[in-house]
VEXDREN-2710 file (C-alpha; in Angstrom, 1 decimal):
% VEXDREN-2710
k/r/px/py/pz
1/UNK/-45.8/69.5/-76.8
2/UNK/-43.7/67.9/-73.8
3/UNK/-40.3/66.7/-74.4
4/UNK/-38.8/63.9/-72.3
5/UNK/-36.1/65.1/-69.8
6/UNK/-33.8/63.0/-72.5
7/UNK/-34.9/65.3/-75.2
8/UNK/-34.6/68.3/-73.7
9/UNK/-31.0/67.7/-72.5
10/UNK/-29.8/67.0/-75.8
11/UNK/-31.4/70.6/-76.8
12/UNK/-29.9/72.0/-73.8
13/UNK/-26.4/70.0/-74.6
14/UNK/-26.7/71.4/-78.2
15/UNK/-27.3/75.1/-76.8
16/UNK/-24.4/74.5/-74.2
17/UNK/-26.1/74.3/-71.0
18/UNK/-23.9/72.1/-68.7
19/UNK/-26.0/68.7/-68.3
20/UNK/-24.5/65.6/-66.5
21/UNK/-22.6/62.7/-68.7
22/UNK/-25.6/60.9/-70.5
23/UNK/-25.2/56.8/-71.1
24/UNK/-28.5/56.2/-72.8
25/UNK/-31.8/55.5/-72.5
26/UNK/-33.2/51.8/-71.8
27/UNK/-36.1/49.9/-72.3
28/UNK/-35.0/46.6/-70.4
29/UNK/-32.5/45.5/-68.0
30/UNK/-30.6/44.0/-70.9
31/UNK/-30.0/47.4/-72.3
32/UNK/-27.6/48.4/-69.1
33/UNK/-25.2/45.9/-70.3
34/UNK/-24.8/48.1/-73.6
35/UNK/-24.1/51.1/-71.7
36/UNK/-20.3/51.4/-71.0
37/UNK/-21.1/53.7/-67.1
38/UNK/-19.0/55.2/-64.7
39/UNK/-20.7/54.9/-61.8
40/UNK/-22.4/56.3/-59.4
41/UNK/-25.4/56.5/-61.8
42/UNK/-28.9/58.1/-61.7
43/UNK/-31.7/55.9/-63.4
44/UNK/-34.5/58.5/-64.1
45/UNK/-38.5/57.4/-65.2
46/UNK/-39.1/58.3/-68.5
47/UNK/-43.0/59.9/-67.7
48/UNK/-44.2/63.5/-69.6
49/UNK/-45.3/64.0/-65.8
50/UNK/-44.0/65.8/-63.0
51/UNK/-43.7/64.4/-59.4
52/UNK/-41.4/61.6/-60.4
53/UNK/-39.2/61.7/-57.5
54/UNK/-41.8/61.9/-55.4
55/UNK/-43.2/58.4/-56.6
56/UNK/-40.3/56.8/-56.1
57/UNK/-39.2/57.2/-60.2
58/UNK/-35.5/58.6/-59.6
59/UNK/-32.9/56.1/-58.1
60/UNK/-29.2/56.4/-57.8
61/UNK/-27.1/52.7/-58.2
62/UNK/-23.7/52.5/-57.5
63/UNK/-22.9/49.5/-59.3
64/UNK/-24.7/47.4/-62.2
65/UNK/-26.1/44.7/-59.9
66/UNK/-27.8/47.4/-57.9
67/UNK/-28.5/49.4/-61.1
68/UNK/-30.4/46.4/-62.5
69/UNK/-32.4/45.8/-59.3
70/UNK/-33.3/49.3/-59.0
71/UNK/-34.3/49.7/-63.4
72/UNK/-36.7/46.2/-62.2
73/UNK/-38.6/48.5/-59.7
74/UNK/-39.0/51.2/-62.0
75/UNK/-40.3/49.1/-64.9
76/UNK/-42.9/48.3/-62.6
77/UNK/-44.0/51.6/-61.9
78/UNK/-47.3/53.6/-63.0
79/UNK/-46.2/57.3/-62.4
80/UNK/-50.1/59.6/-62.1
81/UNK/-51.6/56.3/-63.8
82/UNK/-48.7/55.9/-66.7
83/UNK/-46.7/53.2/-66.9
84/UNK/-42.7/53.5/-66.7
85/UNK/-41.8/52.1/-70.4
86/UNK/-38.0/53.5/-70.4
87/UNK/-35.5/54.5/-68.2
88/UNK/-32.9/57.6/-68.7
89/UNK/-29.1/57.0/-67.2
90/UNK/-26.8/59.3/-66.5
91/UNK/-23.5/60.2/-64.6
92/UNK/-24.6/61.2/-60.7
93/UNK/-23.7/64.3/-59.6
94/UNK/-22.6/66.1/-56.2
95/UNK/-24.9/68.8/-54.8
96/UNK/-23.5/71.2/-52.6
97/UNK/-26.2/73.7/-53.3
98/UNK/-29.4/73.7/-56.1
99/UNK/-30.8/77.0/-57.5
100/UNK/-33.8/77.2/-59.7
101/UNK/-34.4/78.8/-63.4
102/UNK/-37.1/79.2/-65.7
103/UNK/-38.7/80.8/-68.6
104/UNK/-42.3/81.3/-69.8
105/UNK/-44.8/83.6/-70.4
106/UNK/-47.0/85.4/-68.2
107/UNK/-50.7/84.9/-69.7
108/UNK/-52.0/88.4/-68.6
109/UNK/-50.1/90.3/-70.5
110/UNK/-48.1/87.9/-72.7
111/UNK/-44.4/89.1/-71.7
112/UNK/-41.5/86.5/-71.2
113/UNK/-40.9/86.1/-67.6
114/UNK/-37.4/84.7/-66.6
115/UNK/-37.9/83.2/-63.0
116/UNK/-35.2/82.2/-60.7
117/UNK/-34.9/80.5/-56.9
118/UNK/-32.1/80.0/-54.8
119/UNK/-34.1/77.2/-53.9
120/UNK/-33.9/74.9/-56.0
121/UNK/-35.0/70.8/-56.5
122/UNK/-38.4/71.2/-55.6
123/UNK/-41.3/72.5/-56.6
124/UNK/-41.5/75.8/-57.6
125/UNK/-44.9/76.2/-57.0
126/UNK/-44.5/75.5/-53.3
127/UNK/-42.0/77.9/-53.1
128/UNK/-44.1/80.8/-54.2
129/UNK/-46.6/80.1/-51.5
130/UNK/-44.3/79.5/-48.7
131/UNK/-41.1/81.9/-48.9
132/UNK/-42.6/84.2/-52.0
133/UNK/-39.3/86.3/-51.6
134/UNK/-37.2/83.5/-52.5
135/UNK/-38.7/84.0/-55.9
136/UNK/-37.2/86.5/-58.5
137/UNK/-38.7/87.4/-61.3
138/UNK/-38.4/89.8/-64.8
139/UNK/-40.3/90.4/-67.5
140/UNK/-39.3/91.3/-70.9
141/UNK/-41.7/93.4/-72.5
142/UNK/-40.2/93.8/-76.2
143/UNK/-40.1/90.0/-76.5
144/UNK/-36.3/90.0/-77.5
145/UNK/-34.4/87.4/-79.0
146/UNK/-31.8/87.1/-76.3
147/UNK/-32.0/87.7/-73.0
148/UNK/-31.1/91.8/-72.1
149/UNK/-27.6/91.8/-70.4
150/UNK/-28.6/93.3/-67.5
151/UNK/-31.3/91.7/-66.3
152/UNK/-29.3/88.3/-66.3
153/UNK/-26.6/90.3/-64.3
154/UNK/-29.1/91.3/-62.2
155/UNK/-30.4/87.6/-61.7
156/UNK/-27.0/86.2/-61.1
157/UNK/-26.0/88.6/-58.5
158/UNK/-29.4/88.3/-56.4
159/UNK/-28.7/84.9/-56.3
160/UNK/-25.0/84.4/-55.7
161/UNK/-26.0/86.8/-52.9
162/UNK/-27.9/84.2/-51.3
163/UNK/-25.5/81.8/-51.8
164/UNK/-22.7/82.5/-49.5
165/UNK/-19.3/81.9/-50.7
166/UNK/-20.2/80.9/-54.2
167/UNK/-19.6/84.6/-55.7
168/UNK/-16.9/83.1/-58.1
169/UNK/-20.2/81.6/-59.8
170/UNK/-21.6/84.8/-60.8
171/UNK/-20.5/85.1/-64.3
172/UNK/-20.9/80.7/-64.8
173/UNK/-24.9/81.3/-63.5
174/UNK/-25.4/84.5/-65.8
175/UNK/-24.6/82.4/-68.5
176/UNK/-27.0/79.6/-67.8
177/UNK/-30.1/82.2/-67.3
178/UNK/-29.1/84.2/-70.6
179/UNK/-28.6/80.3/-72.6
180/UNK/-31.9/79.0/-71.3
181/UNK/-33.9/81.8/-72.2
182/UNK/-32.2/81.7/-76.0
183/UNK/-33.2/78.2/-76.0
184/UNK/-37.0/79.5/-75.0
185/UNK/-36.4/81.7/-77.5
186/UNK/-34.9/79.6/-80.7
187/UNK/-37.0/76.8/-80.3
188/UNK/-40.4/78.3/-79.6
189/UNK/-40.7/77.1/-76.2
190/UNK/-43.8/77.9/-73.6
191/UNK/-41.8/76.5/-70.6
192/UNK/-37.9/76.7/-70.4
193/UNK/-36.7/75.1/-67.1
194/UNK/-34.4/73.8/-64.9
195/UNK/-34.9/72.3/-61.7
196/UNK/-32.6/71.7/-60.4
197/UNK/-29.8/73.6/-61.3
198/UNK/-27.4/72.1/-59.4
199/UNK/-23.9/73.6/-58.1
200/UNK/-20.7/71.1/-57.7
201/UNK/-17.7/71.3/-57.1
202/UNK/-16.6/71.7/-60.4
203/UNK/-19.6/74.1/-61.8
204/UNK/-23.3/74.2/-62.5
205/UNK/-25.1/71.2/-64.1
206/UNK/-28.3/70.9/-65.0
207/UNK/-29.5/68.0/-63.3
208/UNK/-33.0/68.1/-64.9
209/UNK/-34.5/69.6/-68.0
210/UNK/-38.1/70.7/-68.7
211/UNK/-39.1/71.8/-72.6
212/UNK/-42.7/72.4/-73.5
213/UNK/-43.1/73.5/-77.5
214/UNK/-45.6/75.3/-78.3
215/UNK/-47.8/73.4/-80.8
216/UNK/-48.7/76.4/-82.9
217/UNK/-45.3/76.9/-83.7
218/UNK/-44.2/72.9/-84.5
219/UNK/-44.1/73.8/-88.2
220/UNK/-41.0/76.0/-87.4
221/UNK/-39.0/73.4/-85.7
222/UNK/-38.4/70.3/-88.2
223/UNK/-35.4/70.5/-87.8
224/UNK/-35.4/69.7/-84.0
225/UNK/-38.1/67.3/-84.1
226/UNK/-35.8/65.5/-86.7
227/UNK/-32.7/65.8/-84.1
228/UNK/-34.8/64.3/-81.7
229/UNK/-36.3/61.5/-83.8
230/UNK/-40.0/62.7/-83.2
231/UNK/-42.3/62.1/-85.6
232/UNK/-45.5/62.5/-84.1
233/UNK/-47.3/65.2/-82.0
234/UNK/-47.5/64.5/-78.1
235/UNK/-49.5/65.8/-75.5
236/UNK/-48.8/68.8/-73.4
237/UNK/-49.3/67.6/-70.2
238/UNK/-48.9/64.3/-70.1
239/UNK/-48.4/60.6/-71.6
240/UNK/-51.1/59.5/-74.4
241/UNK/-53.4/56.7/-73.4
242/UNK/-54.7/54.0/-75.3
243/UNK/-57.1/55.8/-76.3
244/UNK/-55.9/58.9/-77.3
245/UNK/-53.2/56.8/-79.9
246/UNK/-56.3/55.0/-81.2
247/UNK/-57.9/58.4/-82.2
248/UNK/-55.0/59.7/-83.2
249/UNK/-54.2/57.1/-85.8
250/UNK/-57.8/57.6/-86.9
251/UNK/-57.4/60.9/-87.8
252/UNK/-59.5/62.7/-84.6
253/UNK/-58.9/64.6/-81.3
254/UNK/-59.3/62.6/-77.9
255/UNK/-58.7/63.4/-74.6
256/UNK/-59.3/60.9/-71.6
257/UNK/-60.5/62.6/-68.6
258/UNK/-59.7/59.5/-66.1
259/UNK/-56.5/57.4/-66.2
260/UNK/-56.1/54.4/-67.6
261/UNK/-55.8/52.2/-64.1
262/UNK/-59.4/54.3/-63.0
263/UNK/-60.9/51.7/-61.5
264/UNK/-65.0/51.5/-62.0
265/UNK/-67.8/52.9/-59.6
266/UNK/-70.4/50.5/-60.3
267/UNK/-72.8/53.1/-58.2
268/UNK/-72.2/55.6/-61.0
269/UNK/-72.6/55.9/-65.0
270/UNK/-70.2/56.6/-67.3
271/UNK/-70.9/58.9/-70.1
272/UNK/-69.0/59.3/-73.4
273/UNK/-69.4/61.9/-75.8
274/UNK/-69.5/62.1/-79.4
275/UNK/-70.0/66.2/-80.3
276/UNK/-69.7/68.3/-83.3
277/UNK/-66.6/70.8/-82.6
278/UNK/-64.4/71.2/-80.1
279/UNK/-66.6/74.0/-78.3
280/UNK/-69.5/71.5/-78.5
281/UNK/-67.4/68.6/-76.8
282/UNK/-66.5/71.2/-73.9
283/UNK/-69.4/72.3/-73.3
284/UNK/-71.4/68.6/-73.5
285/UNK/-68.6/67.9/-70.9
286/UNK/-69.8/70.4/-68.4
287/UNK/-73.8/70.1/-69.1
288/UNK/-73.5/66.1/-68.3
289/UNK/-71.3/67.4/-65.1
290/UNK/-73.9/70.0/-64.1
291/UNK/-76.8/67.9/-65.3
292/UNK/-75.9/64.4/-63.5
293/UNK/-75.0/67.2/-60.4
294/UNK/-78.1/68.6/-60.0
295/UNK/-80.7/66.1/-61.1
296/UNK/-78.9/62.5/-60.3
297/UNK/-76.9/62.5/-57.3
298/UNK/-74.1/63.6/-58.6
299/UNK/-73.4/60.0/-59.8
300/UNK/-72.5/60.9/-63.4
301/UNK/-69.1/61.1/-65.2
302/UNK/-68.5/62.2/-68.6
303/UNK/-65.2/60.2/-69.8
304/UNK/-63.8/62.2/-72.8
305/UNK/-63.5/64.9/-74.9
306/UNK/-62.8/64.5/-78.5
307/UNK/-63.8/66.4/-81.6
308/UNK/-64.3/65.2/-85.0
309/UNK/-62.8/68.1/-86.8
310/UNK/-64.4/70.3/-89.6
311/UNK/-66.4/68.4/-92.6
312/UNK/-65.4/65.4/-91.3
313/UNK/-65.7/61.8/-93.5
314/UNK/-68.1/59.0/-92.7
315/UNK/-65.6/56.4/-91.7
316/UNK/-63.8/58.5/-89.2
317/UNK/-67.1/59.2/-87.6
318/UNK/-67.8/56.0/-87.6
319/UNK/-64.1/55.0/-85.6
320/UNK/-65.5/57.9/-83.0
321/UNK/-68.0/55.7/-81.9
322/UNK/-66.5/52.7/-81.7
323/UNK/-63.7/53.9/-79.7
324/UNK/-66.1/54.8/-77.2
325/UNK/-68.2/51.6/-77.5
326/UNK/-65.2/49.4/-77.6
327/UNK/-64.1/51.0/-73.8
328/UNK/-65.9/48.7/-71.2
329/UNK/-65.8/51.4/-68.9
330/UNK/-68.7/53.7/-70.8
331/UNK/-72.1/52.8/-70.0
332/UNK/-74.0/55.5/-72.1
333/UNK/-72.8/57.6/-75.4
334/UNK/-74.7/61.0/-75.9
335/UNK/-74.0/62.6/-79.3
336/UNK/-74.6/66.3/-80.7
337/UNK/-74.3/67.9/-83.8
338/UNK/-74.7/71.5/-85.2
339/UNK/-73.9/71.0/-88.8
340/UNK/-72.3/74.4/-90.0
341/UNK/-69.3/73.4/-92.2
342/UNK/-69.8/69.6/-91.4
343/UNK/-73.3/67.6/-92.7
344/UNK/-75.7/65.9/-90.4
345/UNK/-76.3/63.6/-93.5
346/UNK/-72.5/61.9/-93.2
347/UNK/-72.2/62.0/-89.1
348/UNK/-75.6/59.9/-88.8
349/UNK/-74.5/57.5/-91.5
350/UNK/-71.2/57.1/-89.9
351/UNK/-72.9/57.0/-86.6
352/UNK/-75.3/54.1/-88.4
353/UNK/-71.9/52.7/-90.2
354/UNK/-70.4/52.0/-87.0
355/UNK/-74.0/50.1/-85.3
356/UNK/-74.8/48.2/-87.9
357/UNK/-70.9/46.6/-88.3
358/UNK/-70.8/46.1/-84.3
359/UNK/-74.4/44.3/-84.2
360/UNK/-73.9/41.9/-87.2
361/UNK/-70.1/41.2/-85.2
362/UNK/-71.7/40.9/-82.4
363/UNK/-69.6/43.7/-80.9
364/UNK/-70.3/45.4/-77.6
365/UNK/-73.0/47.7/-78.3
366/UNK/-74.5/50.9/-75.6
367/UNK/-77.5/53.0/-75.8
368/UNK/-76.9/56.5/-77.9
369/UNK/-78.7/59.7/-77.2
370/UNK/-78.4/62.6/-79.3
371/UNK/-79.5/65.7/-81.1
372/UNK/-78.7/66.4/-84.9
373/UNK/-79.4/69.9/-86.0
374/UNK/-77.9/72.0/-89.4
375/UNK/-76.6/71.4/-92.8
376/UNK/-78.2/68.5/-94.9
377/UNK/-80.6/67.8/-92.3
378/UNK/-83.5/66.5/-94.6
379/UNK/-81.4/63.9/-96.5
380/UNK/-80.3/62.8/-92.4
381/UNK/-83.3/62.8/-91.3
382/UNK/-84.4/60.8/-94.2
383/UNK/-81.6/58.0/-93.8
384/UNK/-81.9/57.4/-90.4
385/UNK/-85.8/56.6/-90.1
386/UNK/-85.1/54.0/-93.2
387/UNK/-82.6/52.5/-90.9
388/UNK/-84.7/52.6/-88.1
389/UNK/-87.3/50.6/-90.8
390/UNK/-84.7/48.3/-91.9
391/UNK/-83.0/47.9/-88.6
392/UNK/-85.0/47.5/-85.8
393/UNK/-83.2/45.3/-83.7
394/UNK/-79.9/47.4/-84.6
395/UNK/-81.1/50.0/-83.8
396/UNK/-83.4/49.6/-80.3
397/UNK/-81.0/51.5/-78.5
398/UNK/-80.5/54.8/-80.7
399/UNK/-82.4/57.5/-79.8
400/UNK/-81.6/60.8/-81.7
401/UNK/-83.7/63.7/-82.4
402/UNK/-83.7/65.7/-85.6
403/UNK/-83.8/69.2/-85.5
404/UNK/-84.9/71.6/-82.9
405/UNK/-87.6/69.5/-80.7
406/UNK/-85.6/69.6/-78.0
407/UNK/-82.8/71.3/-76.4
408/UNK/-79.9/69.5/-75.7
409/UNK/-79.4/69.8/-72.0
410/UNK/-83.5/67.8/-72.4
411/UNK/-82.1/65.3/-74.4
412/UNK/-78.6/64.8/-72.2
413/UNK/-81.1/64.8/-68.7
414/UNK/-83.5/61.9/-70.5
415/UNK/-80.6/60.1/-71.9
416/UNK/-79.3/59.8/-68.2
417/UNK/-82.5/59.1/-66.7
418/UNK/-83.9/56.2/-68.9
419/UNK/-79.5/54.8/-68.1
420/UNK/-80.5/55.2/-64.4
421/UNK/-84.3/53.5/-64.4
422/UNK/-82.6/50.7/-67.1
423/UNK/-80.4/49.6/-64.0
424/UNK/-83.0/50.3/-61.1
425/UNK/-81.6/53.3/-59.7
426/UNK/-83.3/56.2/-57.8
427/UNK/-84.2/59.6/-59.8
END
């Protein structure tokens, strides 16, 4: 889970890692009057994303008139398709010089890695592939609490050694690696980081903060969600969409795989997906991908992952299918289940739930296509061809077959082609 740069400064703060003066966030130009600042100030886009400055979501204001002029313009911004909805202020700092530290782990063989850069305030990534020496990195195999003595000596000199004149700083930067990776540590982190760590006149601050929980280990850390007023899990990567809070809220995982502002191909068709299991739900991902790839022009997209859960009840089924019907942008929904844990009998009369309540509405309605195959498939099979006989007209556009037919990269590949020859389009 993400923290805002906000957040993680008050972790950092708490840990004492040197972060600028912080006035507060806002939400509307009417909050700046509340804030009592000491300008120069830094007005910073609130976005789980990175590549804020970069779109124009970091200004500097030296006075309120300018500061509510500039807080106008980033109000208006969408930062990687996410709208700016608060704004972070906070004291501006000198830079004489910026240096770069972080803390992770290294996937191949799961040891913390302390990284650091005498070039810091961009990205890290593009220093590793341009100047790769500039780069310092060590591992800590035992996993240990705190950060070995040594190595952060060893950091702090490499670096002060590329920073001419600043040897005084040795012992002020040592600190900062051996804090941040105790805040990795403490608070479960995957990604510690600081970029930039920025050196004044006065010291080191950090001028930005990066924290990335890991979720496995939220349970641990009530305490700090509490601090921080959190109350509800986030994303990794990025800012929830509609969407994914509607899902959420209903009890399921949901993942949008195109932004919110995508705007519509009208050449292509949109596919949503409503699997059984998260393995299912990847996979149905890639076969639509592959499929609409190799048979239709490439001129498919498959617009979400999302997985009902284990044994899951009929009404949340149900809210899985109207989420998808109720987004204009999905043409087509194709459906799968392997009932081990969860019953094919509940997820088709969820699926049938959710139809029959949007056709006597008169809700947006889409063709389904689907397989259902596993646990308590003769009482499924059994409900859904007496709704197909009570039904008709409800049910027209739901084609699902019940047990093993067919495979289901047929059904997916039929599914598309009847969506293509419904709108006169080449096959």
């Amino acid at each position: 889970m993400k923290l805002y740069e906000y957040e993680a400064k008050k972790v950092f703060d708490r840990m004492k890692i040197p972060i600028p003066k912080q006035y507060g966030v806002i939400h509307s130009l009417k909050d700046l009057d509340k804030l009592n600042i000491d300008f120069p100030v830094m007005l910073k886009s609130m976005v789980l994303s990175g590549g804020r400055g970069k779109a124009g979501g970091i200004k500097k204001a030296n006075d309120l008139h300018e500061a509510k002029k500039l807080s106008e313009e980033l109000f208006k911004l969408k930062i990687k398709g996410f709208p700016v909805e608060s704004v972070l202020a906070e004291k501006a700092v000198d830079e004489i010089s910026a240096l770069y530290i972080g803390v992770t782990m290294d996937p191949a063989d799961f040891n913390n890695v302390v990284i650091a850069s005498s070039k810091g305030g961009v990205d890290i990534e593009t220093v590793a592939s341009k100047t790769p020496d500039a780069i310092l990195k060590k591992e800590i195999p035992g996993n240990d609490k705190t950060l070995p003595k040594k190595i952060a000596e060893d950091l702090s000199t490499k670096l002060v050694k590329n920073l001419s004149g600043k040897k005084s700083l040795q012992k002020e930067i040592e600190d900062v690696i051996s804090k941040l990776y105790e805040t990795y540590q403490k608070f479960d982190a995957r990604l510690c980081e600081i970029n930039p760590l920025i050196i004044t006149s006065k010291g080191l601050v950090a001028a930005d903060a990066k924290l990335v929980l890991d979720d496995n280990s939220l349970y641990r850390q009530v305490e700090l969600l509490e601090m921080l007023g959190i109350k509800e899990k986030r994303h990794d990567v990025s800012e929830r969409t509609k969407n994914e809070l509607k899902a959420q809220t209903s009890g399921f995982p949901y993942v949008d795989l195109l932004t919110e502002d995508h705007i519509k191909d009208k050449k292509k068709l949109y596919v949503g997906l409503v699997p059984g299991g998260a393995g299912y739900g990847i996979f149905s991902i890639d076969e639509v991908k592959t499929i609409g790839k190799r048979y239709f022009q490439d001129r498919v997209i498959p617009i979400n992952f999302m997985d009902s859960g284990g044994g899951p009840p009929q009404n949340r089924v149900a809210d899985m299918f109207h989420l998808l019907m109720d987004n204009e942008t999905v043409d087509i929904i194709i459906t799968s289940r392997f009932g081990g844990i969860s019953s094919c009998d509940v997820f088709i009369r969820g699926m049938v739930q959710a139809i029959l309540d949007r056709f006597e509405s008169k809700r947006r309605m889409i063709p389904i296509y689907g397989r259902m195959v596993g646990t308590d498939l003769p009482s499924a099979r059994a409900f859904l061809e007496k709704t197909y006989a009570e039904n008709p007209e409800a049910m027209k556009n739901v084609k699902i077959v019940v047990g093993n037919q067919k495979i289901m990269a047929d059904v997916i590949r039929e599914g598309i082609k009847e969506a293509f020859e419904s709108r006169g389009w080449k096959v």
